[in-house]
N, C-alpha and C positions, 0 to 999 in steps of 0.2 A: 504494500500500500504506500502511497507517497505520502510523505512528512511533511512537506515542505510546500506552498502555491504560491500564485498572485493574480491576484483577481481583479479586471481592468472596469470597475464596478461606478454603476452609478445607484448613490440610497434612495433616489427618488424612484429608481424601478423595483417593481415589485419582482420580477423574476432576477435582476441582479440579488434581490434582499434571500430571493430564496436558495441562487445558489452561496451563496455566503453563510448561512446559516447550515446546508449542507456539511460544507467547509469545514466549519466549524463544531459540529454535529459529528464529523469522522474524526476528529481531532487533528486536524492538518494545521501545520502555521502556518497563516497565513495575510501577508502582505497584503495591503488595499492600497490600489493606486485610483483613486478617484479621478479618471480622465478627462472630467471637463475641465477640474482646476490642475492639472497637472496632464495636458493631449501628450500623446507619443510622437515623435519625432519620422520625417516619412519615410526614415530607414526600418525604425521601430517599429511601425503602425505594418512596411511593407512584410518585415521577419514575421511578425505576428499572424498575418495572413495567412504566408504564405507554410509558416510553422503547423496551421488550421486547417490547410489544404482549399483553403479561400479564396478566391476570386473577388476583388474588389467590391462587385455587383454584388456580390453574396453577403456581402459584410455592411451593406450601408441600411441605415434608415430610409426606406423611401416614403415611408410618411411623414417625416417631417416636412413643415414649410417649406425650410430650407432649400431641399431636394429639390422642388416645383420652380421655385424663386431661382436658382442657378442654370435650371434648366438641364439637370444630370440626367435625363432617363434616355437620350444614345450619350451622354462622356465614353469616351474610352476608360481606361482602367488607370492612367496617368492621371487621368481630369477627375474623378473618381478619388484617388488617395489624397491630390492636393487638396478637393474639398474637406475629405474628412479632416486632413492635418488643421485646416486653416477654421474647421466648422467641427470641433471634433463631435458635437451633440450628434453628427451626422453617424457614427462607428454605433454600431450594433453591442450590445450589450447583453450578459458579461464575456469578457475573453477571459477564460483561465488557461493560467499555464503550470506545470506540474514537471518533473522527471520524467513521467508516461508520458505527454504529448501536450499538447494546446487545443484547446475547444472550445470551440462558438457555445455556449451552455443553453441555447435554445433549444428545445425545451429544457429545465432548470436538472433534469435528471440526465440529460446528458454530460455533467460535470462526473459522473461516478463511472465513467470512462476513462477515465485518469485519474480514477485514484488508487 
């Protein structure tokens, strides 16, 4: 079982809250990186994806304003990360990463895939 996480978490979502409580729930220690006051860098944001086996499209909020407002639904996958680096509320929530692997935790029971 992994010891050890980081959980790229927002507390205003309720399924970020639930896998975090997972988390914690398995006794994992585990790091919170609250990404809207602290977004990842688009080296960062790019490893994490691609660590997820993610596709930019696959990882963004398209319901947010945002999304509409920039006009991302053809971006390429370039126009795609710069938004989320620069919009990070735009990154799909939560990314956990573990020793096992990295996972988009949609649905909140997909985190026990990595642990």
């Amino acid at each position: 079982m992994a010891t050890t996480a980081i959980i790229y978490h927002n507390p205003r979502c309720s399924t970020s809250r639930t896998v975090l409580r997972i988390l914690e729930e398995a006794g994992v220690e585990t790091e919170v990186v609250k990404y809207l006051d602290t977004p990842p860098t688009r080296d960062g944001l790019r490893k994490l994806l691609d660590d997820a086996g993610l596709r930019p499209s696959q990882a963004i909020r398209k319901r947010e304003a945002i999304y509409s407002e920039l006009g991302l639904a053809d971006a390429d996958d370039t126009a795609l990360i710069d938004a989320m680096v620069t919009h990070p509320i735009l990154i799909e929530r939560p990314i956990v990463v573990t020793n096992k692997g990295t996972r988009l935790a949609r649905p909140a029971e997909t985190v026990r895939e990595i642990l």
